[in-house]
N, C-alpha and C positions, 0 to 999 in steps of 0.2 A: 595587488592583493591576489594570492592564491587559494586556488579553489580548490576543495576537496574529491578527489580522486574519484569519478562515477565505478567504475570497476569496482567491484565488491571482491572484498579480502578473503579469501578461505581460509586462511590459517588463523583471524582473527578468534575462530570458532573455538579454534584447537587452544590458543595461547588464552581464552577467558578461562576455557575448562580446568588449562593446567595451573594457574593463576590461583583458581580457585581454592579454599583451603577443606580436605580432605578427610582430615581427622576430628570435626566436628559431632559431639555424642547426640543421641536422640536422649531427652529430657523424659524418664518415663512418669507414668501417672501419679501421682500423690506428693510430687518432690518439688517444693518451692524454694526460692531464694528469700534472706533476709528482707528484701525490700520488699517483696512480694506477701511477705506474713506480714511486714508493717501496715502495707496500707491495705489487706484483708482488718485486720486486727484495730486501725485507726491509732495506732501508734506510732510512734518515730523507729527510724530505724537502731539507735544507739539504745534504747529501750529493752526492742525486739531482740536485739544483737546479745546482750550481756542476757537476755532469758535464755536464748536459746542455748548459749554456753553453759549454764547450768544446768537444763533439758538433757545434755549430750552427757557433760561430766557425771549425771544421777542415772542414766542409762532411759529415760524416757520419750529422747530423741533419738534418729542417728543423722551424722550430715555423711557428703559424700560430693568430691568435687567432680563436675561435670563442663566438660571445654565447651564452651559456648562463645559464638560469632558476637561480638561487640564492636561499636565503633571506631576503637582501635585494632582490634585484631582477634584473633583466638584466644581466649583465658579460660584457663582453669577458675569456674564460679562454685562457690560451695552450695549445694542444693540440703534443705532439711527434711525429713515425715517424719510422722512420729512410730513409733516400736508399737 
């Protein structure tokens, strides 16, 4: 069985940072996700989802997609406030 290397890596530092993803937005204040108004609100999100759609279409919301870090990767999440 082979043992893990005692010498510590220095470029391990460099290749986390580069690894890392870059173009993640900062989330400003007021701005929630669909899921995040559900369970504020105590409703489901399929609920939430079709009000909010009419929120935006009446001009009383606005949404606005924001790339946020997820278990799978960077996505573009649609963030809502209201006007």
């Amino acid at each position: 069985m082979k043992s893990k290397p005692t010498k510590p890596d220095t470029d391990l530092a460099a290749w986390c940072a580069a690894l890392l993803p870059a173009n993640v937005d900062k989330i400003p204040a007021g701005w929630l996700t669909c899921a995040e108004l559900a369970d504020k609100l105590g409703k489901t999100k399929d609920t939430v989802s079709g009000q909010l759609s009419v929120a935006v279409r009446a001009g009383r919301a606005e949404m606005q997609k924001f790339r946020v870090m997820t278990n799978r990767g960077v996505y573009p999440i649609p963030h809502y406030r209201l006007k």
